[in-house]
C-alpha positions as CSV (number, residue, x, y, z in Angstrom):
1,X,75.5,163.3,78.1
2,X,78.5,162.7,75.7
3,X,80.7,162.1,78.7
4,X,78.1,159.4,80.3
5,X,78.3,156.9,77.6
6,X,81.7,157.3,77.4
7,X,82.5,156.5,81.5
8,X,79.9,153.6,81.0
9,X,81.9,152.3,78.2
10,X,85.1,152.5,79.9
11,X,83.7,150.8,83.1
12,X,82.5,148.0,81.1
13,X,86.0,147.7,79.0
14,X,87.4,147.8,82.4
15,X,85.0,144.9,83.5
16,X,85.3,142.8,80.3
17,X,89.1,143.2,80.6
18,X,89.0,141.8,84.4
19,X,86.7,139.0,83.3
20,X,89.1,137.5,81.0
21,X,92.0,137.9,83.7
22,X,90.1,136.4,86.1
23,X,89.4,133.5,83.7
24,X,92.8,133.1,82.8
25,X,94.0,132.9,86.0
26,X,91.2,130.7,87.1
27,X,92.2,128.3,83.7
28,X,95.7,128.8,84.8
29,X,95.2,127.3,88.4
30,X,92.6,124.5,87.0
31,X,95.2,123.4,84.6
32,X,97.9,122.9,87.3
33,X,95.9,121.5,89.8
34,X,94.9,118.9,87.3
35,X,98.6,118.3,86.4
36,X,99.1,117.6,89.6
37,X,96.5,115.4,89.9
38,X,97.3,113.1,87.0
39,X,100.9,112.8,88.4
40,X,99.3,111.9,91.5
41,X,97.5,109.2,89.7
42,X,100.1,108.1,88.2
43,X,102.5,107.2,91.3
44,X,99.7,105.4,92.4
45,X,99.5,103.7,89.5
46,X,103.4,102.6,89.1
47,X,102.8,101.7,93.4
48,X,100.0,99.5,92.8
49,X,102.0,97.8,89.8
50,X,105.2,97.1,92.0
51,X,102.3,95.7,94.7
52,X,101.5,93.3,92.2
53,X,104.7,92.1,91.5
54,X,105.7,91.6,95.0
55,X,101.7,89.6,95.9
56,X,103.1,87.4,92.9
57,X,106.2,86.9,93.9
58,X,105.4,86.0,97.2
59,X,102.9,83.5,95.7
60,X,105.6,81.9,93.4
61,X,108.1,81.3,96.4
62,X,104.8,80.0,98.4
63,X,104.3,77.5,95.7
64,X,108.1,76.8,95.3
65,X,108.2,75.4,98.7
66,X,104.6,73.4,98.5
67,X,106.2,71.8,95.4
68,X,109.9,70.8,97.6
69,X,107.9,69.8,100.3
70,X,105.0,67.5,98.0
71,X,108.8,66.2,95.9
72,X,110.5,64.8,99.4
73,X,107.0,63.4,100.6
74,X,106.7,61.8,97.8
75,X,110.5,60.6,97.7
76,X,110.1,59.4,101.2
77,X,107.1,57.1,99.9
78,X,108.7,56.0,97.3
79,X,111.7,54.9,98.9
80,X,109.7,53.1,101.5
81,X,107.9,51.5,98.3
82,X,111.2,50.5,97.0
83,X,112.1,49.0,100.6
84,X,109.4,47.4,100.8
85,X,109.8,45.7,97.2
86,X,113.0,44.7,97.7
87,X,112.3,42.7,100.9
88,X,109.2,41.4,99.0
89,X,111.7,39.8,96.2
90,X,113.7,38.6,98.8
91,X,111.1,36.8,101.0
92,X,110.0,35.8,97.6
93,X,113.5,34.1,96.7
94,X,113.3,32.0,100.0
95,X,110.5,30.7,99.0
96,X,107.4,32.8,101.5
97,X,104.1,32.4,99.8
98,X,102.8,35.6,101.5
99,X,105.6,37.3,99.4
100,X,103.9,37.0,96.1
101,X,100.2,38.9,97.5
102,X,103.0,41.9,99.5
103,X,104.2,42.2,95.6
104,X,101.2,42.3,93.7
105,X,100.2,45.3,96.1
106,X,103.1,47.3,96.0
107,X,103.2,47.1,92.1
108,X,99.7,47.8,91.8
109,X,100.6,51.3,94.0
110,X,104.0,52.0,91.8
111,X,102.5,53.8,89.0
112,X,100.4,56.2,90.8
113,X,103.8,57.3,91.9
114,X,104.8,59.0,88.9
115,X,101.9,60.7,88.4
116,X,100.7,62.7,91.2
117,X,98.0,65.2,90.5
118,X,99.3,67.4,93.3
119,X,102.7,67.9,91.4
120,X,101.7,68.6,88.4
121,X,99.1,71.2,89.8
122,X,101.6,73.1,92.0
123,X,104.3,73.5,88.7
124,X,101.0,74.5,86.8
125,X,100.5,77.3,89.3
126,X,104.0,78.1,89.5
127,X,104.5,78.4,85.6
128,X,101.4,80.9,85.9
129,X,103.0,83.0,88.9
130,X,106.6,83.1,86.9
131,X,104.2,84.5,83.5
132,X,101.9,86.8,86.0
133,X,105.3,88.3,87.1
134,X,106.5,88.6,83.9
135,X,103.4,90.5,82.8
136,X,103.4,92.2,86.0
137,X,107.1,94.0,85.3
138,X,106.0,95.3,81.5
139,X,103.0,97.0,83.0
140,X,105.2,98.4,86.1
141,X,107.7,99.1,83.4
142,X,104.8,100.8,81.2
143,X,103.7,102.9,84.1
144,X,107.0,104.1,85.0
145,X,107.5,105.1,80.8
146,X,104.1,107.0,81.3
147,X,104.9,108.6,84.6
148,X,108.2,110.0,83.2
149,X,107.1,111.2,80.0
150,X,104.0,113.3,81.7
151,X,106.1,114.6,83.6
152,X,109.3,116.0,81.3
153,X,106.5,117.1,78.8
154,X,107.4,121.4,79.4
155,X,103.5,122.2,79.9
156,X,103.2,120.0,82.7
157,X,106.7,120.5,83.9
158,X,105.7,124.4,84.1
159,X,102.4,123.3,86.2
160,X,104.5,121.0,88.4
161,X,106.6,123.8,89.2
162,X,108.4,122.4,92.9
163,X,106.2,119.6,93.1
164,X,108.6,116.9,94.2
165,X,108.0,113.8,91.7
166,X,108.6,110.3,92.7
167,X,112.7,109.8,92.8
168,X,112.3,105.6,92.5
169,X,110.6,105.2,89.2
170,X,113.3,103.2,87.7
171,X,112.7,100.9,85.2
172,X,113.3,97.4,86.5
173,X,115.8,95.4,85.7
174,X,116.7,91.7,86.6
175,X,118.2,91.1,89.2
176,X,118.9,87.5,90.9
177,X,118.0,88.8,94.5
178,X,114.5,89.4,92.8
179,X,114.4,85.8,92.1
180,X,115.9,84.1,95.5
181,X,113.7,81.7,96.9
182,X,115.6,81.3,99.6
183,X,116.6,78.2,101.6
184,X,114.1,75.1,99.7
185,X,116.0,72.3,100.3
């Protein structure tokens, strides 16, 4: 009977022993799929950040090209103004009495001129677009800080094992191609 207990006591040493393997190795596979995870999350995070950049971007050169187009409407208007003022004072120096009501109009329009609302709204939204980009960049920038750091910390390095990690999460610099409008004028 001696023997019994001891076999039973072995079995369950034996059983204790695999339970703990068996939880380690479960941890241990947990634990990296969950590294890998986060690094997943991650890319997608720096991706999404570089999206946002390039949406506001776009935008800015979008309003750029509103605001050229509104300026030369505007100066074509206000050139015809100016025509039309200066045949006004010169109909008005040979002495045409219609003259004088041509020039009381066209002065009348000439201070609305300087002031369009239109203008002033489009280099509102393009002031925004240029500090949406700028904030834009120092989170893409703040990403790519976190990204890297994860993944040279060694316990997530050793779950990562030959996961290949994103090669273009540089830091971003400026550059004036970043910047080109293109062809405005």
């Amino acid at each position: 009977m001696d023997n019994e207990s001891k076999t039973k006591v072995n079995w369950r040493g034996i059983l204790i022993v695999l339970a703990i393997i068996i939880a380690f190795v479960g941890l241990f596979f947990i634990t990296k799929v969950s590294v890998k995870a986060t690094v997943v999350n991650k890319e997608e995070q720096i991706y999404e950040a570089a999206s946002s950049i390039n949406i506001q971007m776009d935008t800015r050169n979008r309003k750029i090209k509103q605001l050229t187009q509104v300026i030369e409407e505007y100066s074509d208007y206000e050139r015809g103004i100016v025509k039309d003022f200066a045949e006004a004072r010169k109909q008005l120096a040979e002495g045409s009495e219609s003259a004088a009501t041509v020039l009381n109009a066209i002065s009348e329009q000439y201070p609305n001129l300087k002031a369009d609302k239109q203008y002033l709204t489009l280099s509102n939204e393009i002031i925004s677009c240029e500090n949406k980009i700028s904030d834009y960049r120092e989170d893409y920038n703040y990403q790519v800080k976190s990204y890297r750091k994860y993944c040279r910390n060694p316990v997530n390095k050793f779950f990562l094992g030959n996961y290949k990690m994103v090669d273009e999460s540089e830091y971003l610099k400026f550059d004036k191609n970043i910047s080109d409008v293109g062809d405005v004028f």
